[in-house]
N, C-alpha and C positions, 0 to 999 in steps of 0.2 A: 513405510515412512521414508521421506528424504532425508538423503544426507545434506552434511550443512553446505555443501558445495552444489549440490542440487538446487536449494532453497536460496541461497545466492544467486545462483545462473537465473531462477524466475524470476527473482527480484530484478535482476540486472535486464532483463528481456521482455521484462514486462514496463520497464521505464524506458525501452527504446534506447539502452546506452551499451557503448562497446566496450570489451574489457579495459581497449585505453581510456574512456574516461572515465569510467569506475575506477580504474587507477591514480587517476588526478583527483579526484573527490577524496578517495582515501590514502593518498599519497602513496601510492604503490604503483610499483611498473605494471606495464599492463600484462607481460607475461606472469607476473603471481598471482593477476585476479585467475588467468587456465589457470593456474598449480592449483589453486583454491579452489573451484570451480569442478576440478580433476581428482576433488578429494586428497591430492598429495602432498599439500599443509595445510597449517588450520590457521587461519588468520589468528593474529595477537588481539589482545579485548581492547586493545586504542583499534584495530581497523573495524573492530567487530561493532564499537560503539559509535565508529562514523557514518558505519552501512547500517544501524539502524536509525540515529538521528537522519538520514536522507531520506530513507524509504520511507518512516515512520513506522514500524513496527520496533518488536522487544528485542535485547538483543536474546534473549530467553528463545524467543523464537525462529533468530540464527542457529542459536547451541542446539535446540532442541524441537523446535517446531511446535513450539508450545507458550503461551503467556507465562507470565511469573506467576501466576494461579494453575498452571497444570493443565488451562482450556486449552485446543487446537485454533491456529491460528492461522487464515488462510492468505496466502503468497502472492495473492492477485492483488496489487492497490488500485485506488479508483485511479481515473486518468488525470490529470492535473488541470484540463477543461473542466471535469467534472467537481473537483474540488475545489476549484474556485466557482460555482455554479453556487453549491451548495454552502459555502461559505458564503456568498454573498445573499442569500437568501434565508442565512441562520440570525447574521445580520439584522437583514430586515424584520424578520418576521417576530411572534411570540413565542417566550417558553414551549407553549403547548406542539408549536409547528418545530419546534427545534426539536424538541425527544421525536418527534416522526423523524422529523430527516434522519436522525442518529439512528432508529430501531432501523428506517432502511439500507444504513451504509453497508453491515454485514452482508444483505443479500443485493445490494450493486456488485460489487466485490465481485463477486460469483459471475459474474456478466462480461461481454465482450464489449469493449469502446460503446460499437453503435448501439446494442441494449441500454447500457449504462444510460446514453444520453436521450434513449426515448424513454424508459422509464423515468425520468428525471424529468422530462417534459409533463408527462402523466400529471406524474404528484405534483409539479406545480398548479397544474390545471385544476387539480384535487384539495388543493390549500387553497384557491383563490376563491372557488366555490365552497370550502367551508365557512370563508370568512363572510364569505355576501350571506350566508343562511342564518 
């Protein structure tokens, strides 16, 4: 399992940002997001609850890599192309098209950028034809 400075480092790497301005988001120099990062402090629960309101995950699953129900929780967020995609089409569409897009955010997750955004293509393509039927 990672530690919480592992689990940080993905988050911070996977949003394309540098320890400085993970630092400026969470008000911390950027040399203590390394210390953090280095496992050599542990962030306080004000940084710990800025770096999960940014990312959007728990901070359960900073501390622990886990949701506040004890499930695993995975460290890859969508990209922010993709989240406005799918927001915008959560929007549009019906209840019934909104629980699809949600059942498939767990397994975008799992995907690199350009997966992410052709699968996203797919399912649109796949909603548009459910609705004509």
């Amino acid at each position: 399992m990672k530690s919480i400075g592992e689990r940080i480092k993905a988050l911070r790497k996977n949003a394309h940002l540098t320890q400085q301005a993970l630092g400026v988001i969470v008000d911390l120099h950027g040399s203590n997001i390394s210390r953090v990062e280095q496992n050599m402090v542990v962030p306080t629960g004000d940084v710990i609850a800025k770096m999960s309101e940014y990312f959007h995950v728990s901070c359960d699953y900073i501390l622990r890599g886990a949701s506040a129900d004890g499930t695993p929780q995975t460290d890859i967020a969508l990209t922010d192309h993709v989240k406005l995609q799918i927001t915008s089409a959560a929007d549009a569409e019906e209840d019934n098209n909104v629980k699809i897009l949600e059942e498939f955010c767990p397994l975008l997750v799992q995907l690199n950028e350009n997966n992410q955004e052709e699968l996203l293509e797919i399912l649109k393509i796949k909603l548009k034809h459910q609705q004509n039927v």
